[in-house]
MOPAC internal coordinates of N, CA, C and O (Angstrom, degrees):
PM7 1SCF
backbone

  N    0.0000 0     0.00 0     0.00 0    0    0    0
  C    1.4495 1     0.00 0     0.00 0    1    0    0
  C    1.5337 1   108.16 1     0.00 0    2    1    0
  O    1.2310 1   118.93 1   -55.19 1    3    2    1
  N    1.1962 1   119.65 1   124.81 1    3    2    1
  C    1.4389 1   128.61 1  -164.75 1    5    3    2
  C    2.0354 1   103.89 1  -130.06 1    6    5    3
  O    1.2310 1   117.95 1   -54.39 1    7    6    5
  N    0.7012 1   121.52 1   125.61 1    7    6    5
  C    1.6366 1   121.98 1   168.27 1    9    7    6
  C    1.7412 1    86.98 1    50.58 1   10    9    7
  O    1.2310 1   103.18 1   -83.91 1   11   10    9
  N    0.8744 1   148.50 1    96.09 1   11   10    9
  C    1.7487 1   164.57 1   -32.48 1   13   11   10
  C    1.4283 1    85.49 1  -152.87 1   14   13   11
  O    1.2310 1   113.73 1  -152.22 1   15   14   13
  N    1.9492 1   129.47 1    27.78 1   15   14   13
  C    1.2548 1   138.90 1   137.08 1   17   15   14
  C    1.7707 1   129.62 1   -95.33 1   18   17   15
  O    1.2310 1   123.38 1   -32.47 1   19   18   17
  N    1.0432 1   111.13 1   147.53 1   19   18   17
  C    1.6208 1   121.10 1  -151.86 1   21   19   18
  C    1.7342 1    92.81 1  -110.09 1   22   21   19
  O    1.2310 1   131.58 1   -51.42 1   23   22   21
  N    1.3108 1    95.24 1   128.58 1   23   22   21
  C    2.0514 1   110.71 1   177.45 1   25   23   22
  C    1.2974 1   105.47 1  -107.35 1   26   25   23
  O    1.2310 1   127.20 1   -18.82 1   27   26   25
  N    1.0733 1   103.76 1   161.18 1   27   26   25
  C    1.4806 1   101.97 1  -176.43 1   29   27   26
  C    1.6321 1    98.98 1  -165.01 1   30   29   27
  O    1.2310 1   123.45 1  -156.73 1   31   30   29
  N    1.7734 1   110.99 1    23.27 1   31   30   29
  C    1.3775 1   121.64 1   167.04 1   33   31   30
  C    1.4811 1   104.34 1  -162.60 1   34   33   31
  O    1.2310 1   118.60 1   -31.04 1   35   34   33
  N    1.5593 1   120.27 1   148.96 1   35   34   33
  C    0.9020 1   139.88 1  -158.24 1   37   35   34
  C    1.4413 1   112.02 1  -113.28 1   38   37   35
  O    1.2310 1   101.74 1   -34.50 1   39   38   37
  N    1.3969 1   150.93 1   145.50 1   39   38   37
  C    1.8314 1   117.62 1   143.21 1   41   39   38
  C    1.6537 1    94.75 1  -129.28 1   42   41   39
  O    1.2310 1   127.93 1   -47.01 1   43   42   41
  N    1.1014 1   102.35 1   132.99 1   43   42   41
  C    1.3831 1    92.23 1   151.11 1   45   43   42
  C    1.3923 1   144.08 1   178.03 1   46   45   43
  O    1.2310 1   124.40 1   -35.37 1   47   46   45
  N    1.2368 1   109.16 1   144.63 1   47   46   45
  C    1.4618 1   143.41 1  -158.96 1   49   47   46
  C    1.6851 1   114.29 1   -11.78 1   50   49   47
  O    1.2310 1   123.19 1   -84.39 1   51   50   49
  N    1.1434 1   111.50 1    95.61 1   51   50   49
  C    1.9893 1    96.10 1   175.52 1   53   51   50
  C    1.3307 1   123.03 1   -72.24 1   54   53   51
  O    1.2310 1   120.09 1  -140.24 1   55   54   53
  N    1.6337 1   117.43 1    39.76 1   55   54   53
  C    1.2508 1   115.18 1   165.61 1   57   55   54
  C    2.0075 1   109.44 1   -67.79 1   58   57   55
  O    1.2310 1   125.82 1   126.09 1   59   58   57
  N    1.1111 1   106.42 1   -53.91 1   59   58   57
  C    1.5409 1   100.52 1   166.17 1   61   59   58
  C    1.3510 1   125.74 1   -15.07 1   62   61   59
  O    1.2310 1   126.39 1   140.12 1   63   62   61
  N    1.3613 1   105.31 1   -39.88 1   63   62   61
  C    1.7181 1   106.61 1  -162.41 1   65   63   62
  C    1.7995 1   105.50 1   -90.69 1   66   65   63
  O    1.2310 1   130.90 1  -168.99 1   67   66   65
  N    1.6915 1    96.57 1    11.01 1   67   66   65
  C    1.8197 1    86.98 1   175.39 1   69   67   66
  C    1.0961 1   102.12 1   -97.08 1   70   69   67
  O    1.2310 1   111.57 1   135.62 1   71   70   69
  N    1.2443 1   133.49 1   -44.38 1   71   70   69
  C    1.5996 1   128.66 1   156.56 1   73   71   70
  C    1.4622 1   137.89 1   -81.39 1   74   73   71
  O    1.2310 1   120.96 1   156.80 1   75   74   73
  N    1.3863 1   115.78 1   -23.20 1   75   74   73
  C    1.0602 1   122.83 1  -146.17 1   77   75   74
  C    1.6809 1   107.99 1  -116.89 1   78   77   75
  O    1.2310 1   130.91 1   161.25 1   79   78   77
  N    1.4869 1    96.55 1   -18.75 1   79   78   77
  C    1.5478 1   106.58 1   178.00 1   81   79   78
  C    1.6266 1   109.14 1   -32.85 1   82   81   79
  O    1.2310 1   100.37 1   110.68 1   83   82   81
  N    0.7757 1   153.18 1   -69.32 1   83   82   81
  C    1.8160 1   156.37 1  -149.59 1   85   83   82
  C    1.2338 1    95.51 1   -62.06 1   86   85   83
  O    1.2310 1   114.50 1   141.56 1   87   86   85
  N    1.4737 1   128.03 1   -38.44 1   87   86   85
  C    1.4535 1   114.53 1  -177.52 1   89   87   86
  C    1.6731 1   125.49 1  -119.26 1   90   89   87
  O    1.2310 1   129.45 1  -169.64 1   91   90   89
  N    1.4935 1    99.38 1    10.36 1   91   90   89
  C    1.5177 1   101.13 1  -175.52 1   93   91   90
  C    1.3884 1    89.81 1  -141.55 1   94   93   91
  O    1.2310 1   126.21 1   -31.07 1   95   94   93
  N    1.3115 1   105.66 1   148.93 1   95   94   93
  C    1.8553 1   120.87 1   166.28 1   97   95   94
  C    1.7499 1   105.23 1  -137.80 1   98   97   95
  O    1.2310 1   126.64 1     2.04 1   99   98   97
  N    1.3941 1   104.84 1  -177.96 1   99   98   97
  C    1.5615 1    98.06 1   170.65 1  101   99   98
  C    1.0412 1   115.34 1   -87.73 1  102  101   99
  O    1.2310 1   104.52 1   177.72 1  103  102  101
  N    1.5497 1   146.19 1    -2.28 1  103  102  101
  C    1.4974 1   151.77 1  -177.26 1  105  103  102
  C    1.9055 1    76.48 1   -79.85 1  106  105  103
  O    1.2310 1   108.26 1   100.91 1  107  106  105
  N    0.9814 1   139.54 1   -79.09 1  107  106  105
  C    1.1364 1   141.57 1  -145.56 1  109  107  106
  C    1.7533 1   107.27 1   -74.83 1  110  109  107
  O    1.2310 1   110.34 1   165.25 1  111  110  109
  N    0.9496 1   135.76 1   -14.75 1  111  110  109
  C    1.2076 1   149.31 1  -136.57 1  113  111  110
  C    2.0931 1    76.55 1  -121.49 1  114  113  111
  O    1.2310 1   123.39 1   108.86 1  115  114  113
  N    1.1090 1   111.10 1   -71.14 1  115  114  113
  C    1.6437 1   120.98 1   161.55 1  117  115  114
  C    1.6912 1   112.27 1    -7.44 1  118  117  115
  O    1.2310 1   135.83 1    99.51 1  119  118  117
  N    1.8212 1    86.97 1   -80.49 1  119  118  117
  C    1.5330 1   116.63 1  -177.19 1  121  119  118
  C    2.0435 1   104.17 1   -46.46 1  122  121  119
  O    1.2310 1   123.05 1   147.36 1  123  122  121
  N    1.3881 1   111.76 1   -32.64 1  123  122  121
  C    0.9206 1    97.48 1  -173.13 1  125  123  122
  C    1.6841 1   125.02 1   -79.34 1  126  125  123
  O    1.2310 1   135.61 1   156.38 1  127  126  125
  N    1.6177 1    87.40 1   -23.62 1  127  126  125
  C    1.8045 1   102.33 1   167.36 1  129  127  126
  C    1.2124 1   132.23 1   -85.38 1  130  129  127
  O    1.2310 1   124.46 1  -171.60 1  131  130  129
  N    1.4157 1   109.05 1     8.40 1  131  130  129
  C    1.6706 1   115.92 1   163.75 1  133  131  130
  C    1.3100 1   107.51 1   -85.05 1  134  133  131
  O    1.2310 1   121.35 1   153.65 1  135  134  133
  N    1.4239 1   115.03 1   -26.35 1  135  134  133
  C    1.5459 1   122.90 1   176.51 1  137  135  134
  C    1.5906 1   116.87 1   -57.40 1  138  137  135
  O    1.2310 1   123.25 1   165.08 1  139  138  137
  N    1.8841 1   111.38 1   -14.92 1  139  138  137
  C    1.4656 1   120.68 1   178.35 1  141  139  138
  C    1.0410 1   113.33 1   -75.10 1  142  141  139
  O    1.2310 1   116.65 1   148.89 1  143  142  141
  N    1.7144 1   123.98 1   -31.11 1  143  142  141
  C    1.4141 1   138.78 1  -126.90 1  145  143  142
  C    1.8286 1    80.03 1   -76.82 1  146  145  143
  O    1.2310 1   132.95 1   -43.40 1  147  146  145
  N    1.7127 1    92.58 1   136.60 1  147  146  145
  C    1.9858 1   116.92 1   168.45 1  149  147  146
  C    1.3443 1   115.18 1    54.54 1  150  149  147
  O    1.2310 1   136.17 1  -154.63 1  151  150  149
  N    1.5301 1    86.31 1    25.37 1  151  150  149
  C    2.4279 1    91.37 1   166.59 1  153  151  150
  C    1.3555 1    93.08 1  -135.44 1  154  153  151
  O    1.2310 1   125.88 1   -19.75 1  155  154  153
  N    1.3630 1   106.30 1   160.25 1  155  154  153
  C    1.8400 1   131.89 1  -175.98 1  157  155  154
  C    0.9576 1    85.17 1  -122.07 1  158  157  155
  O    1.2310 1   136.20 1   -28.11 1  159  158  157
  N    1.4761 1    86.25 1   151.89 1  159  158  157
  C    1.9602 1   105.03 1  -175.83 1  161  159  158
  C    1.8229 1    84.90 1  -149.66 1  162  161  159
  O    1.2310 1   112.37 1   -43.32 1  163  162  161
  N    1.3090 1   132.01 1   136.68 1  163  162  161
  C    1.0059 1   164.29 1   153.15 1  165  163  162
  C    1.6246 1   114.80 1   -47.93 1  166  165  163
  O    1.2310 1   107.62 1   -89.40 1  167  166  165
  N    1.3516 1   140.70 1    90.60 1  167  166  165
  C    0.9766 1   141.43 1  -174.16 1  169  167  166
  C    1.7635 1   112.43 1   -64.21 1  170  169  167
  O    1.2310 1   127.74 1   -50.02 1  171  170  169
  N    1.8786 1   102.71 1   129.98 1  171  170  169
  C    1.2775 1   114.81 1   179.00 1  173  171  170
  C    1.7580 1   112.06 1   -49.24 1  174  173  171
  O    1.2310 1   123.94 1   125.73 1  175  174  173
  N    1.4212 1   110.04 1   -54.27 1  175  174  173
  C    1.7110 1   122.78 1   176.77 1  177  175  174
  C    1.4424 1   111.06 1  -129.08 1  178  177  175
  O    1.2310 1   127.22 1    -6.19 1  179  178  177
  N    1.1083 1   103.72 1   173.81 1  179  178  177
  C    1.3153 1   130.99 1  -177.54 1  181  179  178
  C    1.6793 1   124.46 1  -119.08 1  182  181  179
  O    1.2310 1   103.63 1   -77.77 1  183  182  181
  N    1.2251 1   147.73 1   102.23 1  183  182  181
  C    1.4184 1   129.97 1  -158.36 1  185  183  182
  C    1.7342 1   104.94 1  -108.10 1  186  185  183
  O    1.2310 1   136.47 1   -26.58 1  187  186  185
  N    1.4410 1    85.71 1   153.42 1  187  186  185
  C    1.5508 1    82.72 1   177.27 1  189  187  186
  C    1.7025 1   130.21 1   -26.63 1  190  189  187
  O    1.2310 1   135.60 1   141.53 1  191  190  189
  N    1.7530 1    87.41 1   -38.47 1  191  190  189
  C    1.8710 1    90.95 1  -167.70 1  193  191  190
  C    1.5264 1    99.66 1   -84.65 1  194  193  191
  O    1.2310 1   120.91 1  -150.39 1  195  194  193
  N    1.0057 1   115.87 1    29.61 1  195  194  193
  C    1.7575 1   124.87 1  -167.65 1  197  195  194
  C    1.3044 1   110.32 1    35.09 1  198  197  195
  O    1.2310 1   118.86 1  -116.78 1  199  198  197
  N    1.4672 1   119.78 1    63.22 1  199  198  197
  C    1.8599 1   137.33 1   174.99 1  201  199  198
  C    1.8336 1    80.07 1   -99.12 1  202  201  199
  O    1.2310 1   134.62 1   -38.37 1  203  202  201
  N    1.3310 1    89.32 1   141.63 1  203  202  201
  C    1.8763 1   103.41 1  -178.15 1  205  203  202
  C    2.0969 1    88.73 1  -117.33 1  206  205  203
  O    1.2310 1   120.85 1   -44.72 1  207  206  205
  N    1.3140 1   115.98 1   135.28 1  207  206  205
  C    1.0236 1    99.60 1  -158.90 1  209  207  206
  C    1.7589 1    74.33 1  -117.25 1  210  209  207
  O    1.2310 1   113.28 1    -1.11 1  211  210  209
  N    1.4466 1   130.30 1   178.89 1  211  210  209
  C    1.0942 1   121.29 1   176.64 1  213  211  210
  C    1.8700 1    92.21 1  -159.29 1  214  213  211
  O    1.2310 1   112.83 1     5.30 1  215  214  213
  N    1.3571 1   131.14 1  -174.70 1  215  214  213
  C    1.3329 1   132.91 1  -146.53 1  217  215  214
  C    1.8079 1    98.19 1   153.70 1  218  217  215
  O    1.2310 1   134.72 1   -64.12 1  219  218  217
  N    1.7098 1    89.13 1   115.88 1  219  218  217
  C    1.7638 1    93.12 1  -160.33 1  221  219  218
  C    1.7471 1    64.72 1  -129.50 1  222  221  219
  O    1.2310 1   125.36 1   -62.41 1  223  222  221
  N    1.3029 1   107.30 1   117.59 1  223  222  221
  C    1.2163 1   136.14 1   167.58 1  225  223  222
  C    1.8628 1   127.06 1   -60.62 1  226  225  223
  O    1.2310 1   126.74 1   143.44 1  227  226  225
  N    1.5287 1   104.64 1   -36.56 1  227  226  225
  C    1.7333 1   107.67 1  -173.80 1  229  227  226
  C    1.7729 1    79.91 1  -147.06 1  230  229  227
  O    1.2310 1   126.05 1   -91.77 1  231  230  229
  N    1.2131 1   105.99 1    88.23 1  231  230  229
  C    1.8053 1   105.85 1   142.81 1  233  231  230
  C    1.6764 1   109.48 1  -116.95 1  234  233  231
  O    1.2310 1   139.49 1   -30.46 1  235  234  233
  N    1.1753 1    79.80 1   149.54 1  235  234  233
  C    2.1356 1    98.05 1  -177.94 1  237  235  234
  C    1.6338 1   112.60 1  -109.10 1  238  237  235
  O    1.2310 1   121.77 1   -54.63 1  239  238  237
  N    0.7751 1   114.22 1   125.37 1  239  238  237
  C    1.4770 1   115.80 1   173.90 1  241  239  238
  C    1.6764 1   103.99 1  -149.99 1  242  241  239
  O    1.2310 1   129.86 1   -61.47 1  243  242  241
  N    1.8018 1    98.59 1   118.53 1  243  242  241
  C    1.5295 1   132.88 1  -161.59 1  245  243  242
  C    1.9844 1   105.70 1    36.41 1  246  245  243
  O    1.2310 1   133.81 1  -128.43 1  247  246  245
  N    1.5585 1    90.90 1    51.57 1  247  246  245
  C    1.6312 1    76.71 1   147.15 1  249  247  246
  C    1.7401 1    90.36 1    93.66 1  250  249  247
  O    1.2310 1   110.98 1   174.82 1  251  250  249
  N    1.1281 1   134.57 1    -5.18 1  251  250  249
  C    1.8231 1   121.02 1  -165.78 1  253  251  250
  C    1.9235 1    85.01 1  -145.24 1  254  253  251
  O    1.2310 1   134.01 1   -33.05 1  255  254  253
  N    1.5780 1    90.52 1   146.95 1  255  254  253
  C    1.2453 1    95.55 1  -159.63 1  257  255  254
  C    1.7520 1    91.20 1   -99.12 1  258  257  255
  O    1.2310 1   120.78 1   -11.36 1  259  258  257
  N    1.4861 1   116.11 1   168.64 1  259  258  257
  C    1.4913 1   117.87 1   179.64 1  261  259  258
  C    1.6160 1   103.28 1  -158.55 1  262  261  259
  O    1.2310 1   120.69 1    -8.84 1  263  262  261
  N    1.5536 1   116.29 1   171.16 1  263  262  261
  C    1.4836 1   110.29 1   173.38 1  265  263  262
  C    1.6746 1    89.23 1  -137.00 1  266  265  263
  O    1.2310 1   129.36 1   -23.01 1  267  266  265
  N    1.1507 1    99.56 1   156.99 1  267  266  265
  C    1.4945 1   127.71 1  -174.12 1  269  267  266
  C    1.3368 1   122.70 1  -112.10 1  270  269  267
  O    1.2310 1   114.38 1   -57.75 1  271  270  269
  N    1.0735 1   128.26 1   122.25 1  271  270  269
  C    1.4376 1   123.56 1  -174.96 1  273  271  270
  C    1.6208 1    87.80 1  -132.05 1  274  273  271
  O    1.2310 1   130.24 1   -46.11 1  275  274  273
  N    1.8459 1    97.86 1   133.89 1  275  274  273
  C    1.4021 1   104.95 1  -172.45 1  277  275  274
  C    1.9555 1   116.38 1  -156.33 1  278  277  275
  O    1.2310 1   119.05 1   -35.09 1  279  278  277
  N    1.1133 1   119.43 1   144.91 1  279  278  277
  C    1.1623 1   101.04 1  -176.63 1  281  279  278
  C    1.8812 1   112.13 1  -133.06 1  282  281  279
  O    1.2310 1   131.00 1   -22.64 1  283  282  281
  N    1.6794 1    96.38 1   157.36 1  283  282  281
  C    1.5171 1    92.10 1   171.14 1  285  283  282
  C    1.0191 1   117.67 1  -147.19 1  286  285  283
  O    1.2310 1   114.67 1   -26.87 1  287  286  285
  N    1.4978 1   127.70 1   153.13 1  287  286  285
  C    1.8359 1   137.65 1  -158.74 1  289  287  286
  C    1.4161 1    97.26 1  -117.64 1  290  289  287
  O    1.2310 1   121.33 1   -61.89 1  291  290  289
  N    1.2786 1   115.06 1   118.11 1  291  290  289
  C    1.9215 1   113.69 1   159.17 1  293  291  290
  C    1.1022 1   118.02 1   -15.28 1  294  293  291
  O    1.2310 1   125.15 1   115.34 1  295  294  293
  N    1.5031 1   107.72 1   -64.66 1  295  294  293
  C    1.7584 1   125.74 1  -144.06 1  297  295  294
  C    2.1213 1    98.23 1   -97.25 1  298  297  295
  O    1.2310 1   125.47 1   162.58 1  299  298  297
  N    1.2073 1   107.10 1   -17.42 1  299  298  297
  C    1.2779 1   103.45 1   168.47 1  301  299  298
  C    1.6310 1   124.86 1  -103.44 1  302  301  299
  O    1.2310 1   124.98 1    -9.55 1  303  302  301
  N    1.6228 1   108.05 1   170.45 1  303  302  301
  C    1.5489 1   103.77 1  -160.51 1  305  303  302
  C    1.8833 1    85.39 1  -114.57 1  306  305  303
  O    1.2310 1   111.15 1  -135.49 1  307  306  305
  N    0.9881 1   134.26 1    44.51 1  307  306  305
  C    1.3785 1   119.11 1   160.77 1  309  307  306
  C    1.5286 1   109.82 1  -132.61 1  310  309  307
  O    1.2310 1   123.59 1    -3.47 1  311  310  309
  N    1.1287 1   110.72 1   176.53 1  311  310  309
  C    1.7375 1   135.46 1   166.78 1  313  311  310
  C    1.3877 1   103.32 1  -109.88 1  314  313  311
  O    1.2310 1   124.68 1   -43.93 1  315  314  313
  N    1.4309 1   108.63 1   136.07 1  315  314  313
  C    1.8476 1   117.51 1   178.78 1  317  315  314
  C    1.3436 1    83.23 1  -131.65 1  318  317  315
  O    1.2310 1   123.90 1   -42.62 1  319  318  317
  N    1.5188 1   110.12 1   137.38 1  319  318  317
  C    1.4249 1   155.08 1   171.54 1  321  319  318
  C    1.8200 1   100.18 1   -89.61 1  322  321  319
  O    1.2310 1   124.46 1   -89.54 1  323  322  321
  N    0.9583 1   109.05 1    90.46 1  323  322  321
  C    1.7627 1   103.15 1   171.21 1  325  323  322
  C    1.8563 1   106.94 1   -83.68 1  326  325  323
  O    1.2310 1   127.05 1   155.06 1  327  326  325
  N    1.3299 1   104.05 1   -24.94 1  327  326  325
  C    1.5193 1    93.00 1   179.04 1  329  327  326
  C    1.4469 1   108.85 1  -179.21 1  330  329  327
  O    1.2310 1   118.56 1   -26.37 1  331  330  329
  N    1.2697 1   120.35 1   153.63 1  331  330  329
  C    1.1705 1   122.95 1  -175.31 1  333  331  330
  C    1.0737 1   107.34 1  -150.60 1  334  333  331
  O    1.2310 1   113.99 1   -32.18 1  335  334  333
  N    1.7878 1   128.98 1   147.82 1  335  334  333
  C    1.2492 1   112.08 1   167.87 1  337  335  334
  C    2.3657 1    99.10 1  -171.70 1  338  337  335
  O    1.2310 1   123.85 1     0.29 1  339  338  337
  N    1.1414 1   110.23 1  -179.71 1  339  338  337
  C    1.3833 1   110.91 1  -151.54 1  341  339  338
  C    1.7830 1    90.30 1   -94.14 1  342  341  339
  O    1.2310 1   117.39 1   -34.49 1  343  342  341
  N    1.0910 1   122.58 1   145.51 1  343  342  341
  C    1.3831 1   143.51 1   168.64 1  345  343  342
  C    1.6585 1   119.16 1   -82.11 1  346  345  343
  O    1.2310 1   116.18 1   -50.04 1  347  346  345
  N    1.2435 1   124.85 1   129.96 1  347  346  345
  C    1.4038 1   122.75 1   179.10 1  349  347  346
  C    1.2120 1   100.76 1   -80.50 1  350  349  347
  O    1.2310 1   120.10 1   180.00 1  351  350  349

């Protein structure tokens, strides 16, 4: 449950895997969106097709830091992952 609506599908984007493959997969990429579950987060933009795109800058999961790039549609029931990848 993300912004006080409930998913129950995921998609997302294998841009990660051109750089980012060695340290991110979608099992982990997952793990990182349970870390959303029953908080609102305020979308960075807004797009014409009204996609709310959002970008959580310092999340931690077991100890290693990562940023999230993520998006969500009114009228649809999923979360899209545009990219993910590990923080120095």
């Amino acid at each position: 449950m993300v912004n006080g609506r409930q998913f129950h599908r995921v998609i997302i984007d294998t841009h990660y895997e051109k750089k980012h493959a060695d340290a991110i997969n979608d099992k982990l990429i997952l793990e990182l969106l349970e870390l959303l579950d029953h908080q609102e987060f305020r979308p960075q933009d807004i797009d014409e097709e009204g996609f709310e795109y959002y970008v959580i800058y310092h999340m931690y999961h077991k100890g290693k830091p990562y940023r999230l790039i993520w998006l969500l549609h009114p009228e649809e029931n999923y979360i899209g992952v545009i990219n993910a990848f590990r923080r120095k």
